[in-house]
C-alpha positions, 0 to 999 in steps of 0.5 A: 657916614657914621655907623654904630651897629646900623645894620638894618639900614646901611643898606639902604642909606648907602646905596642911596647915596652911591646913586647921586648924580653928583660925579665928584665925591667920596663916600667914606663909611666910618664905623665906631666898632659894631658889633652886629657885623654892618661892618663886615657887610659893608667891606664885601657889598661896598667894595668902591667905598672908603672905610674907616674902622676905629678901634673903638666908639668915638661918638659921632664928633669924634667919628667924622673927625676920624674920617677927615684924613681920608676925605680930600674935598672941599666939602665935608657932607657927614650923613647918620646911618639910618637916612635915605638920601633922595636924588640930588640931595648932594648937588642941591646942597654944593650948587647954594654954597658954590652960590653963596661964599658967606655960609658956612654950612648947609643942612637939607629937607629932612623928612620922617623915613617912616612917614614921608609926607611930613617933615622931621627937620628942617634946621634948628632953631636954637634958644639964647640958652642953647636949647636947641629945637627941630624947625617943622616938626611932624609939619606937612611936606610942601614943595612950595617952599623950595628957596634956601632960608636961613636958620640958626642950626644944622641938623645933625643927621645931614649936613654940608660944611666947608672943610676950610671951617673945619680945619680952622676950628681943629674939627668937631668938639669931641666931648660933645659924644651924641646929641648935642654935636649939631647944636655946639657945631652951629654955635661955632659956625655962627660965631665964626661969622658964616650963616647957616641955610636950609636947602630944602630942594636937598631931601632926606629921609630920616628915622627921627621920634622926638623923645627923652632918655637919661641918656639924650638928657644927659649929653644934650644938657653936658654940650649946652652948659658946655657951650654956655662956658665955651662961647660967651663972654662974662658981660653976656653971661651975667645979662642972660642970667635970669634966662639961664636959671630958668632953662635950668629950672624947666629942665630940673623941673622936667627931671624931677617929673620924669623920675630918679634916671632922669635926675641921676642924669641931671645931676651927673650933668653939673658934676661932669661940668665941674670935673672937665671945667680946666678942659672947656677953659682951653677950649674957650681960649681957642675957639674965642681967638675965631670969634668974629660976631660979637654976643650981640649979633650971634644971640640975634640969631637965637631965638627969644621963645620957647618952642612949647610944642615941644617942651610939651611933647616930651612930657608926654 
C-alpha cells in the first residue's frame, strides 16, 4: 500500500485488508515521506505490518518498486491508500491467475467509496493513442456480471501482478511519477504477451472524481507521449500519424479552453519529452528486447473510439 499523507483513510484501508481470509500474504505499507504523521499512526496501530519508510516521495511507481525487496510472494497486489478492500478481494484475484497461466495481471471491481452502488472502474480501456479511459464509469453496480473478462488495462488504485513480470521488466517505469503509472504498465503487460482480466467477484471501494488539474494534465500527457516513443515501432508510428496529431489536437485544444495553467502544462509536457528523450531511447532498447506482440496485435487490443463521455465531462 503507497501512502502519501493518507491519514484520513489509512485506517480503514488497511484494517480491511488485514481482514482478508487469504492466509498467505504480506502487507507492506510504503510511504513517500508524509507529513500529516499517517506514518507514525501506522508504526504504533499496525504493529504486524511491514513498513518501508522512503526518505523522500518517489511517486507511486517509484514507491512500489521500493517495496519489492521486502515482499517475498509470487504475487505483487500494489493497493492506493484511500481504498477499502471488501472481503475476498485478495483471493478472488490470486484463485483467476492460479487458474489462468496466460495473464499477467488482474485488476477488481472498483466501486465509488462514497457511492457504493455505482462503479468507479473496471478496467481500462485505452485508445491507439495511449489515452486511457475508466471502463463503467458512475455505471450501476450489478452482481450479475461476475466472469473475469478481458480488458486492455489495470487500474492503478488495485491490482494483481505476477512478480515474475516485474523483474523481468526491471520494475515499474519510474518516470511515470502519478497518473499514467497504470496505463504505461498495461502497455507493458500486453506487449509482453500476457492478457490482462477484470475480476469483478474481487471488490474495492475507491475514492475516485473523474477530473482535470495542470498537475493530472501534465504527467497523464508526460507518460502517454513517453510511451508512444517507448512502445512502437517506426512503421506504426508514421501509420497512426493522422490518429496521433488528432489526440494531440483534442488535447491542446482542451487546454487552451481551460486556460494558462493548462496550457503551461501542455507545453511543459513536449519540452520535458524533449529534455529526457536520450532516457526514453534506452528504455526503448530495453523494453523492446521483451516484446512478443507485434504492433498489430497489441493495438488490437486498444480501442478505435474515443469514450466521448468522458472527453465531455472533464470539460464540464
Amino acid at each position: 500500500m503507497v501512502n502519501f499523507n493518507g491519514m484520513p483513510y489509512i485506517e480503514s484501508c488497511l484494517r480491511s485488508i488485514l481482514k482478508q481470509d487469504f492466509a498467505h500474504c504480506e502487507v507492506i505499507l510504503v510511504d513517500n515521506k508524509s507529513s500529516d504523521k499517517s506514518l507514525d499512526y501506522a508504526r504504533q496501530q499496525f504493529p504486524g505490518v511491514i513498513i518501508v519508510a522512503n526518505e523522500k516521495n518517489l511517486g507511486y511507481s517509484g514507491g512500489i518498486n521500493s517495496s519489492i525487496g521486502y515482499a517475498h510472494g509470487e504475487y505483487l497486489a500494489p493497493i492506493n491508500v484511500d481504498t477499502e478492500v471488501k472481503q475476498g478481494w485478495l483471493a478472488a484475484m490470486v484463485d483467476s491467475m492460479d487458474a489462468n497461466p496466460e495473464v499477467g495481471a488482474v485488476t477488481p471491481k472498483s466501486l465509488l467509496y462514497s457511492d457504493r452502488g455505482k462503479v468507479g472502474v473496471m478496467g481500462l480501456n485505452i485508445h491507439i493513442t495511449g489515452l486511457g479511459f475508466v471502463r463503467g464509469l458512475n455505471q450501476t453496480n450489478s452482481d450479475l456480471l461476475q466472469e473475469p473478462f478481458q480488458v486492455a488495462g489495470i487500474s492503478g488504485c488495485s491490482y494483481l501482478i505476477r512478480r515474475e513480470i516485474v523483474e523481468k521488466m526491471g520494475g515499474l517505469n519510474e518516470s511515470n511519477f502519478m497518473y499514467y503509472d497504470d496505463v504505461d504498465l498495461s502497455w507493458m503487460i500486453n506487449l509482453m504477451g500476457y492478457k490482462i482480466f477484470c475480476v469483478p467477484q474481487s471488490v474495492v471501494y475507491h475514492e475516485y472524481e473523474l477530473k482535470m488539474t495542470p498537475q493530472k494534465i501534465f504527467w497523464l500527457e508526460y507518460g502517454r507521449e513517453n510511451a508512444i516513443l517507448s512502445y512502437l515501432k517506426p512503421f506504426t508510428f508514421i501509420v497512426l500519424t493522422p490518429a496521433l496529431a488528432f489526440t494531440e489536437a483534442l488535447i491542446t485544444g482542451y487546454c487552451l479552453i481551460r486556460g494558462p495553467s493548462y496550457i503551461k502544462a501542455k507545453v511543459r509536457v513536449w519540452g520535458a519529452v524533449l529534455r529526457d528523450l536520450r532516457a526514453t531511447m534506452r528504455r526503448r532498447r530495453q523494453v523492446q528486447k521483451l516484446r512478443k506482440l507485434s504492433d498489430f496485435q497489441l493495438l488490437r487490443r486498444f480501442k478505435l473510439s474515443y469514450e466521448l463521455g468522458q472527453v465531455l465531462s472533464i470539460l464540464r
